[in-house]
N, C-alpha and C positions, 0 to 999 in steps of 0.2 A: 415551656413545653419540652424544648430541649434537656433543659434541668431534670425531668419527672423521669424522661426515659433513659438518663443517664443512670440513675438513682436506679429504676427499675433494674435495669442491666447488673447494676453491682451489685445491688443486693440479690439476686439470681443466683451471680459467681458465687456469693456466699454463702447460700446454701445450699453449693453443689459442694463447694470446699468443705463443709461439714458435716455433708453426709458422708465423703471418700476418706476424712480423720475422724468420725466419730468415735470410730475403736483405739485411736492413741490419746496413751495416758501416761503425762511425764509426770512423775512425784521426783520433788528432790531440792536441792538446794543448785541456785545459781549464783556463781561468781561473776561480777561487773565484769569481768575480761575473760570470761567462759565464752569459747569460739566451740561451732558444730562441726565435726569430724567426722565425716560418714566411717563408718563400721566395716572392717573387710571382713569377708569369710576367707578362713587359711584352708586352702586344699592341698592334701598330702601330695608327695613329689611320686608321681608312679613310677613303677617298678621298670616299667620300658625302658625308662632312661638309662636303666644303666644294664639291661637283662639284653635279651633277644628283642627286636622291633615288633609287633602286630602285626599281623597281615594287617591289607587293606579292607574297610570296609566295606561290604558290598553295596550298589550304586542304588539308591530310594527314590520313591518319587521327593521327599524331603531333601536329601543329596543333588538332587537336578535339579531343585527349587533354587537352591544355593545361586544357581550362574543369574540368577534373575534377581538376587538380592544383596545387598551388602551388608558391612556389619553393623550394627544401630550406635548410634549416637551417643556415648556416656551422657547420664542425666546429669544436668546445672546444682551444681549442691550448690546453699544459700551462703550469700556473700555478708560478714558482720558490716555494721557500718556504725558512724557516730550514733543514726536515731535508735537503732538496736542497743548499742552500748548506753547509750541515754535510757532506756525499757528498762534495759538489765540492772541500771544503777535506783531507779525507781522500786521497782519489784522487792527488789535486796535491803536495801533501806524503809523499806516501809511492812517490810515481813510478810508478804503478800507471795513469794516466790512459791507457797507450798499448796497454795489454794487453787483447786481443779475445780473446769464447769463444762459440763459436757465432753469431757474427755482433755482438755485444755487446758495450759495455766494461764494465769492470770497475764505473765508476760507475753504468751501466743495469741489472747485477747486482745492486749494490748498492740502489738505488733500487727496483729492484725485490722485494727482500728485505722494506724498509723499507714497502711495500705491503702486503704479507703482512701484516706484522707488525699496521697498522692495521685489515685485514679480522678480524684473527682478537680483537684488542681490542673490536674494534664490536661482532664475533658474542657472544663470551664475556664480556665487562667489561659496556661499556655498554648491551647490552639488558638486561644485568639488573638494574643502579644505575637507569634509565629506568621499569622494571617497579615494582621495588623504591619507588621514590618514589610511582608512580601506586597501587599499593596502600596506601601510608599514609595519601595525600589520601583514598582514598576509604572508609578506617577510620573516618578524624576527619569526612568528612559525616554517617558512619551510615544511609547510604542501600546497603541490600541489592543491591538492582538494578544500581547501579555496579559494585559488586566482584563481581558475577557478570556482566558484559558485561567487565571487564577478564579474567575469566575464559577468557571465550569469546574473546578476540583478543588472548591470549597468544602464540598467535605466531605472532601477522599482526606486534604491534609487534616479534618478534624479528626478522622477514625485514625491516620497516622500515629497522632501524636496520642490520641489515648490508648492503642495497643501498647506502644511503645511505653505508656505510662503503668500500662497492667503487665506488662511483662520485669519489669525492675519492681514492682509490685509483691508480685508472685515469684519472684525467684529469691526476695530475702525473707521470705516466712521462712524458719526453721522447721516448722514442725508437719510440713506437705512432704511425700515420701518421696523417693526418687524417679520412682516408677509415674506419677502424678507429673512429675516436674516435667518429666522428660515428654509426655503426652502434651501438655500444655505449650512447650516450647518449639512441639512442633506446629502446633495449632496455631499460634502467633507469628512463623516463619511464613506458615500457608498465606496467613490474612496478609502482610506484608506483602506476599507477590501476587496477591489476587490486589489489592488495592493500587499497587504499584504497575499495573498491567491495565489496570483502568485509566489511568493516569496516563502511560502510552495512548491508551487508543483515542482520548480526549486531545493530546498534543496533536496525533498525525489528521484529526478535524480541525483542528486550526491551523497547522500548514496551510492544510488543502483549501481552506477560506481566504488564506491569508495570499493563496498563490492565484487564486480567482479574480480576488479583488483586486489585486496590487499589482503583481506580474503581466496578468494573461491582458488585461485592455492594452497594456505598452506594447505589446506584439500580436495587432489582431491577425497578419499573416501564418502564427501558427496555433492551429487548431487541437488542441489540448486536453480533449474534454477527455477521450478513450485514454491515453494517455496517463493521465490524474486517475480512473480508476483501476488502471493495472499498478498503477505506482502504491496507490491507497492499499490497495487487499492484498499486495506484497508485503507491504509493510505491516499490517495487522496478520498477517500469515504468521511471517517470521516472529513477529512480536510475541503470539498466541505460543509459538513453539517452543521461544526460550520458557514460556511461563510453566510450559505443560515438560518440558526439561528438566526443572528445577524442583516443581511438587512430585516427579516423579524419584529425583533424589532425594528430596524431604523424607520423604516413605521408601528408602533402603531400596529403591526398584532398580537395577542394576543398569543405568541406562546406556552404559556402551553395550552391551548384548540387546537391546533392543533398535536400537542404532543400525546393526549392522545388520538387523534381520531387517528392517526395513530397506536398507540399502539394497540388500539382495533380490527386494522384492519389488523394488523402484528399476533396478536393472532387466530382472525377466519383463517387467511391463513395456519400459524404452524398447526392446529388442520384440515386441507383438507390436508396436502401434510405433512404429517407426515414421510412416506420412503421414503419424496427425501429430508426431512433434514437431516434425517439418515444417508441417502448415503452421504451427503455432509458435516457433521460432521467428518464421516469415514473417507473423503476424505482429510479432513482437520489433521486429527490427525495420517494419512500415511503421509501428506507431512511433517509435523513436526516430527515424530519418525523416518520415512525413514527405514519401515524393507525392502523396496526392492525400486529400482530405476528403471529407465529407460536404458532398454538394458540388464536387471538380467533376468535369466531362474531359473524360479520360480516353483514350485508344491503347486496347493492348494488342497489339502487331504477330504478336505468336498464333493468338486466339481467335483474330479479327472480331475481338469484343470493342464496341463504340456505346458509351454512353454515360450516365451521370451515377456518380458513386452515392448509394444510399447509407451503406453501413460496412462499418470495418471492424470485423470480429480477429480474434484470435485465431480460427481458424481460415476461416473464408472471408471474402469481401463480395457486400453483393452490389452489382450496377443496372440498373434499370436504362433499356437502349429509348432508343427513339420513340419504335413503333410500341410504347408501354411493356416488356417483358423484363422479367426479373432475372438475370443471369449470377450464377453465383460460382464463383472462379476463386479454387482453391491459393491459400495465399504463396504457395510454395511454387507454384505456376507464373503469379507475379512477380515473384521476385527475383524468378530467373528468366524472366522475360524483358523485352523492349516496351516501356510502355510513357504515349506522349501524353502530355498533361494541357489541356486546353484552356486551363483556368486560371491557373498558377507558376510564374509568381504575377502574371500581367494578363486578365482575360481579355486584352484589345489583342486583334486578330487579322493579320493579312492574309488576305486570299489572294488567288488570281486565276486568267481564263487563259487562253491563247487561241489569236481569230485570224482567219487565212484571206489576206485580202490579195486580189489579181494584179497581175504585173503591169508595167505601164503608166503605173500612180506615183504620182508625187508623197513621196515617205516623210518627208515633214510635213507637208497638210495631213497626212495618215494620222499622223503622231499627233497633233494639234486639235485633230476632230476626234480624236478616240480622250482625249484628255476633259476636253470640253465638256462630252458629253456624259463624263463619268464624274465628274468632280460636283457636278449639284444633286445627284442622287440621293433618295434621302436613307440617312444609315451613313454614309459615305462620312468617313471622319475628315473635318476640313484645315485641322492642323497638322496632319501628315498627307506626304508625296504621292499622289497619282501616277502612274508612272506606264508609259508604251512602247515597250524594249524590242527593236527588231530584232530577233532571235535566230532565225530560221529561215533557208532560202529553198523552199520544195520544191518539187517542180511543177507543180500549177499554181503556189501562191507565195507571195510572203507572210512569215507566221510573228506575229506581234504576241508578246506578251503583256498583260493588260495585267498589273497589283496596285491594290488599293488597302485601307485600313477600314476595321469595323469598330465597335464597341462592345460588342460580345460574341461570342464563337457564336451564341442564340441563335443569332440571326442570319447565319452565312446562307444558309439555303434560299432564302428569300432573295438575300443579296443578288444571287446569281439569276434569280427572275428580271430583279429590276433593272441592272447592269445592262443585261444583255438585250431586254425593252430597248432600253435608253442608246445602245451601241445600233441597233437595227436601225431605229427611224434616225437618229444622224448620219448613218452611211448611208441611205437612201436618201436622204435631204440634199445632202453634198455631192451625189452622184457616184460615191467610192462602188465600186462592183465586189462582192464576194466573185471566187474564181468556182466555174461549175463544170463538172470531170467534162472532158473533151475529147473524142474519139475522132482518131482519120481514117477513113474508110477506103480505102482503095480497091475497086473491082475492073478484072482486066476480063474484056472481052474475047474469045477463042472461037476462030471464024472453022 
């Protein structure tokens, strides 16, 4: 099937090729070591040169065209080579040099054959000896990812290796005009960076597979995913631009005067929308530092925003608080604020209370009954320190500080139900008194 559509395609070329020379017609005798020698035209030396200068000319729309153009590309005149020299010796020897068919001699028939012949070797032989070798290199690496990217632009290098075959092709026909040549040579530059541009955007999918699979489980501490698709559509950005760079110098399109007009116009933009580069800088430099992810319950201390991060845009990031609301806080807000991470790099979690017991008490049974009571709680992590700090000497009680350890920030609020449950009925069990405000009333009688 491959075969029929190759064949189709060529013989296509070659009846376009024969309709654009059907009007050339070489009569004549060729010599075996007769080379083609494009023809100049001599233009007289003008008068300028040696008279008065010209004014200048006045400024055209054709004249302002100019800064947006360059000069065009001298056309590829056709190179002899042995299988040409070999035509030429055939033709000459067998008296066939003088005989024209459709405008043609017998040796541009020939030569022309001889073209085929190389197009259909390029398509059918050597993309596949080409192929063939790059899947053995990349047996012997033993890198997966290689032979499934050879996979995926199988035949990108097919179409490689046949352009490349039509173009050495079509540049030793002698008898295609300059003007043909130079059309053609740019059409096969085009196909080059379009196939070659494909071939990018196929490698930076295999990264990005290769960085999923490989990389990102050894570090499930950082969360990657936004990350990977700013890095991705950077990378096909840039990719896309040098492509759209290079077909725009293909075609004489003067591209440092377009360059610089987009610059100018990249600059007025920067200078209107100043805080939404902010924010998208911001945005840029959270997905690269990574002080909080996706799914972290976070406190930002400027904003007194508390709650769980859902999404982090380039712009904004939005966190959903407790009581279910969606808050959405510009990222240039975050970035130059204080903000604590509940989640990361450890969600286990110490809290603590501080409880005002009355004077009088023995502060080690204090210490001993507020420990007791707090260490079977359930939540209460049983491999970390309970702990009942006397802090503080008020003046109507002593202030204990009570920290203990949780397993999720989730659960603190609860915590402090059951804690303080647990703290009430063992100070009432043990007889410990809470201290309650105490006034002296002094009233003086006036007889």
């Amino acid at each position: 099937m491959d075969s029929k559509r190759v064949l189709t395609a060529v013989f296509l070329l070659l009846g376009i090729l024969l309709t654009a020379c059907g009007s050339i017609e070489i009569v004549g005798t060729v010599s075996p070591s007769a080379t083609v020698t494009p023809t100049e035209t001599s233009t007289p030396v003008s008068a300028a040169l040696v008279g008065t200068p010209e004014p200048p000319a006045p400024a055209t729309e054709e004249g302002r065209a100019e800064l947006l153009l360059n000069t065009p590309t001298p056309a590829p005149t056709a190179t002899p080579g042995p299988l040409s020299d070999l035509v030429s010796v055939i033709t000459y020897r067998s008296g066939l040099s003088r005989v024209t068919f459709l405008g043609l001699s017998v040796e541009d028939w020939l030569n022309l054959g001889v073209s085929l012949l190389i197009v259909l070797g390029a398509v059918l032989l050597v993309a596949r000896i080409i192929f063939a070798l790059l899947v053995r290199a990349a047996t012997r690496s033993k890198n997966e990812y290689i032979s499934i990217f050879l996979q995926r632009i199988h035949g990108q290098i097919r179409w490689l290796v046949g352009i490349f075959g039509l173009q050495y092709a079509t540049i030793r026909l002698a008898f295609l005009s300059p003007e043909i040549k130079s059309m053609l040579d740019r059409t096969y530059t085009g196909l080059y960076v379009l196939i070659l541009t494909w071939i990018g955007w196929r490698l930076i999918d295999t990264v990005v597979e290769w960085y999923r699979k490989e990389i990102e489980p050894k570090h499930p501490e950082h969360q990657t995913d936004a990350l990977l698709v700013l890095v991705s559509r950077g990378a096909r950005l840039f990719l896309l631009s040098i492509s759209l760079t290079m077909l725009l110098a293909l075609y004489n399109i003067n591209v440092s005067a377009l360059i610089a007009a987009l610059g100018i116009a990249g600059l007025a933009i920067s200078l209107a929308a100043q805080d939404t580069l902010s924010n998208m800088i911001s945005g840029v430099i959270i997905l690269l530092d990574q002080p909080f992810r996706v799914g972290d319950r976070i406190e930002v201390q400027g904003l007194g925003t508390w709650g769980d991060v859902v999404d982090i845009g380039l712009r904004s990031t939005r966190i959903r608080t407790r009581d279910n609301r969606m808050v959405i806080v510009p990222n240039a807000k975050i970035g130059s604020d204080q903000v604590i991470n509940y989640s990361f790099p450890d969600p286990q979690y110490r809290i603590e209370i501080e409880v005002g017991i009355g004077y009088g008490q023995d502060v080690e049974t204090v210490r001993r009954t507020i420990i007791d009571a707090v260490r079977p709680v359930e939540g209460v992590l049983k491999d970390k320190p309970v702990e009942a700090l006397y802090v503080k000497m008020a003046e109507q009680a002593m202030i204990f500080r009570i920290r203990w350890w949780i397993e999720s920030y989730v659960d603190a609020r609860r915590m402090f139900d059951r804690v303080n449950t647990a703290l009430q009925i063992a100070l009432d069990e043990t007889g410990i008194e809470s201290p309650f405000p105490t006034y002296n009333l002094q009233m003086k009688r006036e007889d």
